[in-house]
C-alpha positions as CSV (number, residue, x, y, z in Angstrom):
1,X,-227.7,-115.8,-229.8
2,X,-229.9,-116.9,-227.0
3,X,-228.5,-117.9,-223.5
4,X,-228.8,-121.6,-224.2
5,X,-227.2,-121.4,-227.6
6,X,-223.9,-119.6,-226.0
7,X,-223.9,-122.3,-223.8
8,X,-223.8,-125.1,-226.3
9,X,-221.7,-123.6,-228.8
10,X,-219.2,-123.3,-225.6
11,X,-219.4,-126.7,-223.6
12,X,-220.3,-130.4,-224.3
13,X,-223.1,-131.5,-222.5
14,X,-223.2,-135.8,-221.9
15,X,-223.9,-137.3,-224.8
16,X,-227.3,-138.8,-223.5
17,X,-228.1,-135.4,-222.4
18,X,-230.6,-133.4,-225.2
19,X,-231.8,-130.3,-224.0
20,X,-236.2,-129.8,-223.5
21,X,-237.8,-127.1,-224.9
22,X,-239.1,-126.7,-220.9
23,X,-235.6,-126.5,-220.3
24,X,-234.3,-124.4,-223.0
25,X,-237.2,-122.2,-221.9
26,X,-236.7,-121.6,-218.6
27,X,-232.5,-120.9,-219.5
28,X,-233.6,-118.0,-221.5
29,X,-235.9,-116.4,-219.7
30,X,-233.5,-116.7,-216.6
31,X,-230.1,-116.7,-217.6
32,X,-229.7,-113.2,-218.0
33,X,-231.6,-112.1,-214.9
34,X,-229.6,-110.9,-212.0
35,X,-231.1,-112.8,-209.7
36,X,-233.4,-115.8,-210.5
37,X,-234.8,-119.1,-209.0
38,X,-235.7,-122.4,-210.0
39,X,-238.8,-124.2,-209.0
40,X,-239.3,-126.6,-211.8
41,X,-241.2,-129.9,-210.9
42,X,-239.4,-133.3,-210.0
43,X,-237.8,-134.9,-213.3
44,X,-237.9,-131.8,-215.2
45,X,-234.5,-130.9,-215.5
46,X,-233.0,-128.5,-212.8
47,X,-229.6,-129.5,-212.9
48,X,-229.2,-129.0,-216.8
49,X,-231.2,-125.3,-216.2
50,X,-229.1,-124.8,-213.1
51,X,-226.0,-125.6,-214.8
52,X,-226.4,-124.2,-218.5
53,X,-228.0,-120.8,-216.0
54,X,-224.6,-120.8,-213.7
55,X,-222.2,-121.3,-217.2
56,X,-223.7,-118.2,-219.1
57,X,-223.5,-115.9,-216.7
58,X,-219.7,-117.5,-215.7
59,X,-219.7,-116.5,-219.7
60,X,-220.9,-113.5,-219.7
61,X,-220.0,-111.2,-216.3
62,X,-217.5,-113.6,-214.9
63,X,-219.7,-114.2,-211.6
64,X,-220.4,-117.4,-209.7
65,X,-223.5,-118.9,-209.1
66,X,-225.2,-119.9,-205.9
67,X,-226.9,-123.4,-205.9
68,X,-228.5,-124.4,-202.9
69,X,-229.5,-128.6,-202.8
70,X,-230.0,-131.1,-200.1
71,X,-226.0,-132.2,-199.1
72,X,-227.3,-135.9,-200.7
73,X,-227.3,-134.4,-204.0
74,X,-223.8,-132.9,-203.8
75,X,-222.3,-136.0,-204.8
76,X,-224.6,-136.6,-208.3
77,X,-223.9,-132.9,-208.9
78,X,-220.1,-133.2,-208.7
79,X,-220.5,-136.3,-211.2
80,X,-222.6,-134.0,-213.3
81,X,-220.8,-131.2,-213.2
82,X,-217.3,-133.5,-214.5
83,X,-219.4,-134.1,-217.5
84,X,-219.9,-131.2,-218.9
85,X,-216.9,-130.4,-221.2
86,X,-215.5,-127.1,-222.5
87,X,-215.1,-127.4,-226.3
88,X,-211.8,-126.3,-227.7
């Protein structure tokens, strides 16, 4: 099972929310790295990578995940964050 697919069989992303190949890409090339960064372009999708990325490996070592953003966005990402749903 790939990174991306542990993810989704474990949490509800928003309903509007359909993951892009560029995303589910760049999840499973990185989720599984110790240490990894995220430079996609504007509008690509680094908070779905960024979150689905922090949620595997909360999955599978138990460790939390650094995300460093401009304080505006802290905000949009709490929001974001409230939306994604652990599935029973």
């Amino acid at each position: 099972m790939t990174p991306m697919d542990a993810v989704l069989a474990r949490y509800t992303l928003p309903a509007h929310i359909t993951p892009h190949p560029l995303q589910v890409q760049a999840v499973n090339e990185q989720a599984d790295l110790p240490e990894s960064g995220q430079f996609l372009d504007t509008g690509t999708g680094k908070t779905l990578v960024a979150t689905c990325t922090a949620l595997f490996k909360r999955m599978r070592y138990g460790v939390p995940t650094l995300v460093i953003m401009p304080p505006v966005l802290v905000k949009q990402w709490a929001r974001w964050l409230a939306s994604v749903i652990p599935k029973q």
